[in-house]
Structure formats: C-alpha cells, structure tokens
Backbone as a chain_set.jsonl record, in Angstrom:
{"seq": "XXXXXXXXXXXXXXXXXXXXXXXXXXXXXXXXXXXXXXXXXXXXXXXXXXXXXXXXXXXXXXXXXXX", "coords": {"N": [[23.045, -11.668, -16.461], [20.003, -9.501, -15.3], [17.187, -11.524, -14.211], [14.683, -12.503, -15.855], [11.27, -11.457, -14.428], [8.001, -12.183, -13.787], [4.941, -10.057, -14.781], [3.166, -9.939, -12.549], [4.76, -10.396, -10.007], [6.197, -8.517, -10.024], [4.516, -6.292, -9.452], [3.591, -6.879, -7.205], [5.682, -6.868, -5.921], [6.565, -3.896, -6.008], [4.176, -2.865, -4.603], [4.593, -4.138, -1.98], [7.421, -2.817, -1.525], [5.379, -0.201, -1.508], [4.472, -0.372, 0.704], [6.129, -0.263, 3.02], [6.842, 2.048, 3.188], [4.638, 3.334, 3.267], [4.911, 3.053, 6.0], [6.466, 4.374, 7.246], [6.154, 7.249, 6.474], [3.92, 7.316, 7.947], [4.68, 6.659, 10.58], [6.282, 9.617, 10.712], [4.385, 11.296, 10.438], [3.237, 12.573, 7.919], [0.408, 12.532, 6.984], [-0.812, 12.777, 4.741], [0.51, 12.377, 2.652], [0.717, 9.896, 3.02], [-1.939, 8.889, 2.888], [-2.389, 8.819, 0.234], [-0.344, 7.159, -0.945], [-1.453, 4.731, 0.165], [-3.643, 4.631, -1.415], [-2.474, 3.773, -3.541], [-1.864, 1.764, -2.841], [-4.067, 0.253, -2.822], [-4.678, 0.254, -5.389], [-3.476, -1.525, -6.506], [-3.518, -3.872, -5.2], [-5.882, -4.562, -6.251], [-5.171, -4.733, -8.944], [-3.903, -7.159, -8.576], [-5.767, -9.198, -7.686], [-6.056, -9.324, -5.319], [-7.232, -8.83, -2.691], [-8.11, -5.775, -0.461], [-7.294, -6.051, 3.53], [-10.189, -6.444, 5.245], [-9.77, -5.338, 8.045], [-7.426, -4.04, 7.218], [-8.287, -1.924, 6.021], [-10.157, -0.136, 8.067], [-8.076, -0.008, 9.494], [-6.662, 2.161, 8.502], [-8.548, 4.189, 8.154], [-9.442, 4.518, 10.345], [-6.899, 5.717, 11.512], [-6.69, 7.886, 10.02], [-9.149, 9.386, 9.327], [-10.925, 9.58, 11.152], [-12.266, 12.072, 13.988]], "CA": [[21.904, -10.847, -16.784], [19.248, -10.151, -14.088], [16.072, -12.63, -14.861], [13.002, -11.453, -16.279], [10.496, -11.249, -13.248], [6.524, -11.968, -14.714], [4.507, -9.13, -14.152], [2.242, -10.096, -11.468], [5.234, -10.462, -8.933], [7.299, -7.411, -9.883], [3.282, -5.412, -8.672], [3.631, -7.501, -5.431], [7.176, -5.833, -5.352], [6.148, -2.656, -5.8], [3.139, -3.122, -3.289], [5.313, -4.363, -0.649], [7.604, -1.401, -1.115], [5.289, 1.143, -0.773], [3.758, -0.585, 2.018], [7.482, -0.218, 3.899], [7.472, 3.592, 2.706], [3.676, 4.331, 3.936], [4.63, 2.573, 7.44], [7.302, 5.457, 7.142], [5.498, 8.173, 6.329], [3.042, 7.482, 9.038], [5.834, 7.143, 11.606], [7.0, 10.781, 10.994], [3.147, 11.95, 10.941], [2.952, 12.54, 6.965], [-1.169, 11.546, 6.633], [-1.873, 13.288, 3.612], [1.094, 11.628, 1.582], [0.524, 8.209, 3.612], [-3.272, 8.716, 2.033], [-1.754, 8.659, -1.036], [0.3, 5.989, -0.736], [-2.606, 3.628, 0.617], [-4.434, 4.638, -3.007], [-1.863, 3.103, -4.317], [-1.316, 0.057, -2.634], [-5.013, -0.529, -3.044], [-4.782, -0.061, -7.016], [-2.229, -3.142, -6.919], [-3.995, -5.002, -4.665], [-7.029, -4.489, -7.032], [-5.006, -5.418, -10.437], [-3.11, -8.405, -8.16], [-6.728, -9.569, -7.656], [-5.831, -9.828, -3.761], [-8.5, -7.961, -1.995], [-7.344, -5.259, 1.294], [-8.099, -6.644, 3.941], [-10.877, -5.525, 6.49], [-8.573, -5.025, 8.772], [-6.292, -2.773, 6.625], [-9.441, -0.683, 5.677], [-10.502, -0.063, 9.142], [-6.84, 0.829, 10.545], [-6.785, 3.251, 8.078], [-9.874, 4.744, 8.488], [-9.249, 4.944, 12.287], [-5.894, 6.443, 11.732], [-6.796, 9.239, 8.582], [-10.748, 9.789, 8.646], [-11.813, 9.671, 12.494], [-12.183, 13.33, 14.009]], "C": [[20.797, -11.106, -15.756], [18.088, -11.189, -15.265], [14.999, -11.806, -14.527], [11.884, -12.068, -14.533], [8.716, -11.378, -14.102], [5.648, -10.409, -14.048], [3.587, -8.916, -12.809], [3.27, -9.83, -9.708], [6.058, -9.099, -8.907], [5.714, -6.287, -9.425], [3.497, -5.805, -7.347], [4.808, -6.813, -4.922], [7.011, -4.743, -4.5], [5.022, -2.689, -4.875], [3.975, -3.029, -2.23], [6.413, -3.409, -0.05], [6.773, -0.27, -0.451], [4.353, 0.901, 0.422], [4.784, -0.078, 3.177], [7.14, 1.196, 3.78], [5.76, 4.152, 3.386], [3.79, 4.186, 5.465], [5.968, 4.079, 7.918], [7.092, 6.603, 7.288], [4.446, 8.5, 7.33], [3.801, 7.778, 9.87], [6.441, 8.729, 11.369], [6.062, 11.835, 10.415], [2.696, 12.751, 9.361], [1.817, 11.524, 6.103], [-0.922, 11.609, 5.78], [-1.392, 12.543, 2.677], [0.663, 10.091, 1.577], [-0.978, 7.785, 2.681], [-3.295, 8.462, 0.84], [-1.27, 7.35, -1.872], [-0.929, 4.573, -0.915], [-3.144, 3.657, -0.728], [-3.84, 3.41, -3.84], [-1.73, 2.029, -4.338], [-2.777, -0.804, -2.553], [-5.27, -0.864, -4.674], [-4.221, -1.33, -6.869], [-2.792, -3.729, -6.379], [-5.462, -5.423, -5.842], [-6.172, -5.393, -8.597], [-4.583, -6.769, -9.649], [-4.225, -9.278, -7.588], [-6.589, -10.167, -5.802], [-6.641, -8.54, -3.041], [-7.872, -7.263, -0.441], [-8.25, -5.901, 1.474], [-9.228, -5.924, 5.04], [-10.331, -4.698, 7.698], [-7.695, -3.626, 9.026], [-7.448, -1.538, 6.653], [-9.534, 0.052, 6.901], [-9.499, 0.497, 9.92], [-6.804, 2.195, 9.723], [-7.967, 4.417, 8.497], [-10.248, 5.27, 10.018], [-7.849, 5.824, 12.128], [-6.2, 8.042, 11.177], [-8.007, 9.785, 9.182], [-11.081, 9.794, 10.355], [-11.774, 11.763, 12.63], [-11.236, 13.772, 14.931]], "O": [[20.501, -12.218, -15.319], [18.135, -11.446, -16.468], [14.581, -11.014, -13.683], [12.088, -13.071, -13.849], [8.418, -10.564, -14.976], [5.873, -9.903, -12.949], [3.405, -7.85, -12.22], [2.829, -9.344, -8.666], [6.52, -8.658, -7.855], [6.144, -5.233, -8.956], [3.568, -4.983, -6.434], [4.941, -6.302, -3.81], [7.123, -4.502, -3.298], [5.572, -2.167, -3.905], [4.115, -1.987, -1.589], [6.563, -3.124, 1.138], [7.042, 0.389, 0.553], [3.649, 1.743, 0.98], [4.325, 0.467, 4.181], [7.258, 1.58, 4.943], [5.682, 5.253, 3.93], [3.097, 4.865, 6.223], [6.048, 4.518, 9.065], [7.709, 7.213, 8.162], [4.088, 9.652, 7.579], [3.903, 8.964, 10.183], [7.33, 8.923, 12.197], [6.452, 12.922, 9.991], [1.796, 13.579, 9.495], [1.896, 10.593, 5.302], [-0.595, 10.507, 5.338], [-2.131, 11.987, 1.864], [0.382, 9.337, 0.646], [-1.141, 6.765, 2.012], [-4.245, 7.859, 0.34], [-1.625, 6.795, -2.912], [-1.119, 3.772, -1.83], [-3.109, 2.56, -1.285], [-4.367, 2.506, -4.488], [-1.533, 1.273, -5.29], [-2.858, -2.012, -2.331], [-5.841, -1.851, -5.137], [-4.899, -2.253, -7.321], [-2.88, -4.765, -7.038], [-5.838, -6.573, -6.067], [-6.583, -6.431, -9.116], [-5.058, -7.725, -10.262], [-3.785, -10.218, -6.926], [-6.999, -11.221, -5.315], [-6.303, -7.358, -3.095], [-7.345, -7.915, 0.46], [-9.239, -6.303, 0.861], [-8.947, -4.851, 5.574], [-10.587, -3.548, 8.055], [-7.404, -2.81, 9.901], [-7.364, -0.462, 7.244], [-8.879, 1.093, 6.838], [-9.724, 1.294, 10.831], [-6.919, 3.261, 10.329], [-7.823, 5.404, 9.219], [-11.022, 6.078, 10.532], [-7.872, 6.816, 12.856], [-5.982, 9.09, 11.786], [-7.801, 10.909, 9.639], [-12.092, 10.496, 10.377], [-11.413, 12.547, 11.751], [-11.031, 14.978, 15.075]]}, "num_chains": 1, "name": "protein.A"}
C-alpha cells in the first residue's frame, strides 16, 4: 500500500510539478497559461509558508509584464 504522504509535502509536490509544466509552457511561448500557472505556484508557496522569491517575482515580471 502506497504511504500516506502529510499534507504539507504532497503541496511541495504539486508546486514542483507545476513549476516543471510552467518552464514548459514558457518554452513553447504559452504566457497567458504560464501566467496562470505562476498564480498557482504562488498560492502554494503562500499556504507552504515559503515566500517567492525576489528573484522569481522579477523574472516573471520581466518575462510577462514588460512592453
């Protein structure tokens, strides 16, 4: 039987997936979903009390939002 997983690490899961899947989505020039995506992986970072980092904000923000 698989083994129970606590909930904190099966969010980090899912995080780290759709981190693989927005680096994806960028690579084959799908912002709007990738924008999407990022929402998401900031909700989890938000309940997983792990803060984006400046960094992350900022690449985004240079990639999506410049003109």
């Amino acid at each position: 039987m698989a083994e129970k997983l606590p909930n904190q690490e099966l969010l980090r899961m899912v995080r780290d997936a759709l981190r693989d899947q927005l680096a994806i989505l960028d690579r084959i020039g799908e912002a709007e979903a990738a924008i999407e995506i990022n929402s998401g992986i900031e909700i989890l970072n938000d309940r997983l009390g792990e803060a984006t980092s400046v960094e992350e904000i900022e690449r985004m923000q240079r990639r999506y939002l410049t003109d």
